[in-house]
Phi, psi and omega in degrees: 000133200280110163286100221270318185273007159326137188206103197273131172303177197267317169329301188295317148327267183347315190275297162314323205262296172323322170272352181277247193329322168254358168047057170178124169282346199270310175314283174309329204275285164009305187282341199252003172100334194232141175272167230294294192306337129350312174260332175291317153329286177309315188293253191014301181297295204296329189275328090020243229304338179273307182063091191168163176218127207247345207204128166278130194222137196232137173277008142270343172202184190220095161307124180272121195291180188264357134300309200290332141336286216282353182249354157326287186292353167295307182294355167256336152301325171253025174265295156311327136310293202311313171301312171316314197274352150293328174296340175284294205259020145320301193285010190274357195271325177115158182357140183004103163233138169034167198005137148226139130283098168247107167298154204198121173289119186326334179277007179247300232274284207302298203279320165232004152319316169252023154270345181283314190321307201291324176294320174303331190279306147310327180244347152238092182295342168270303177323115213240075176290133168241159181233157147278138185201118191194139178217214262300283211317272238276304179269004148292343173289329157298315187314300194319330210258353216046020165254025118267179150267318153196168173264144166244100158233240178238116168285164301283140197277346183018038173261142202304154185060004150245156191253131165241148185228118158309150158238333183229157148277093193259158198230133162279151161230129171308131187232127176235173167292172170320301189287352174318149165292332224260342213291128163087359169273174194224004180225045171289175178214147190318313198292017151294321179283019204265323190298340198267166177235040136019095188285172183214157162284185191230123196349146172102347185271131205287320175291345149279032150238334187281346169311285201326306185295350201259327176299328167333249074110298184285351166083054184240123174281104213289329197274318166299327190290327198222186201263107104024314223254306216243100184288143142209165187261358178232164179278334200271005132306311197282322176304304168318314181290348187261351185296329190286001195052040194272349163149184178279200174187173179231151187259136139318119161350310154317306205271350140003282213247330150333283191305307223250349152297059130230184191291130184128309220219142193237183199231182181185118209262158161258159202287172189305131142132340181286118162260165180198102192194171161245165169239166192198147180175177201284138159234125156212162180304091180336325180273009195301158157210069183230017215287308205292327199286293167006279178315307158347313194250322156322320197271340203279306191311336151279356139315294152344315150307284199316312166332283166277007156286313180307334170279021150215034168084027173230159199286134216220118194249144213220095162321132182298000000 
């Protein structure tokens, strides 16, 4: 029988939702911070006090019962409120005032993260940003968990319940060693890249799959183009592997002048009217009602882009 006079915490939530979303107690205790008899302690309490059973427990896997379905999106609505209504009152102080928690894709993060920091300091001065920097799958599964607030990552992310706004266009560039044929031209066309042996990131990084697509794009076979065998997790590993002449790679435009000023290694554009870019913009929770603060932190981030690009003489294409 339902203890009617029962009031489950936004903790006890937190926790139910967390293990519904990873099917994993070790998994959940991890992402929430806390240890494992700690989170069974709460599901309990919560399972108690509804006098229900919300979550099946196994030593092999962990099931959500068909009450505990049906009672997810509430618990993730009002987990969500509970955020709205901080977020409300943060905003009585004005616009990103204190905590943001923001995620940022590696391929963002080294090159225009400190010029958006020096604009945030500068144009909110109350804002306590903290980052993240992990990517995309991983930080959209926070955003859903509320442990961000928002992304900066490669549009589109096309994942349910979150919204997203393109903010930049970025343009790739080819990077060869120095002694390369293509080093220093300016009229490549895709089918340039069938000549290449193409290093890559390592699975999971959004810029290896937009490589994989553009090879796509050119009727290029992605498994002949590129390497199989010589993997890395930073774009600045890969620029070492192509100065050693293990073969080329293509850059986000931002990362242009970090990267590609030093000995070894040259760059080479595709001609005007080829696209080849990327897109890149803010991911938030569609139920957030923080959108307008968003919109906000969108323009310091397209300030931010132009910046670093305009500091080594390149050009910055900017969503309207």
């Amino acid at each position: 029988m339902s203890n009617k006079e029962y009031r489950p915490t936004l903790s006890q939530l937190r926790t139910f939702v967390t293990i519904a979303e990873n099917r994993h107690f070790g998994t959940a205790a991890a992402k929430l911070g806390i240890s494992q008899p700690s989170l069974s302690q709460a599901l309990s309490a919560l399972e108690s006090g509804l006098c229900m059973q919300l979550i099946e427990r196994s030593t092999r896997k962990v099931i959500v019962t068909s009450t505990g379905q049906d009672l997810l999106p509430y618990a993730k609505a009002t987990l969500d409120a509970a955020d709205a209504f901080l977020a409300r009152s943060r905003g009585a102080h004005g616009p990103l005032h204190g905590a943001l928690t923001i995620g940022v894709i590696p391929t963002v993060a080294p090159y225009v993260l400190p010029y958006l920091l020096g604009l945030m300091q500068e144009t909110y001065p109350d804002l306590e940003p903290r980052i993240i920097e992990d990517q995309t799958a991983r930080l959209v599964n926070m955003l859903r968990e509320g442990t961000l607030d928002v992304a900066i990552i490669a549009t589109p992310a096309e994942a349910v319940g979150i919204s997203e706004r393109t903010l930049y266009h970025e343009q790739f560039v080819v990077v060869v060693p120095e002694d390369h044929p293509l080093a220093g031209r300016n009229d490549l066309k895709l089918d340039a890249l069938n000549d290449l042996n193409l290093l890559l990131l390592e699975d999971g990084h959004c810029l290896h799959d937009q490589i994989i697509d553009l090879c796509r794009k050119a009727e290029i076979n992605p498994t002949e183009a590129t390497t199989a065998i010589t993997r890395a997790s930073s774009l600045t590993t890969i620029m070492q592997l192509v100065v050693a002449g293990m073969g080329a790679t293509l850059a986000p435009l931002s990362a242009v002048g970090p990267e590609c000023h030093r000995d070894g290694v040259a760059t080479a554009r595709f001609a005007p009217g080829i696209t080849a870019e990327r897109h890149i913009g803010l991911a938030f929770r569609a139920s957030t009602s923080r959108e307008e603060e968003f919109e906000l932190l969108g323009e310091l981030v397209k300030k931010a882009y132009a910046q670093a690009v305009e500091a080594f003489g390149e050009e910055a294409v900017l969503e309207a």
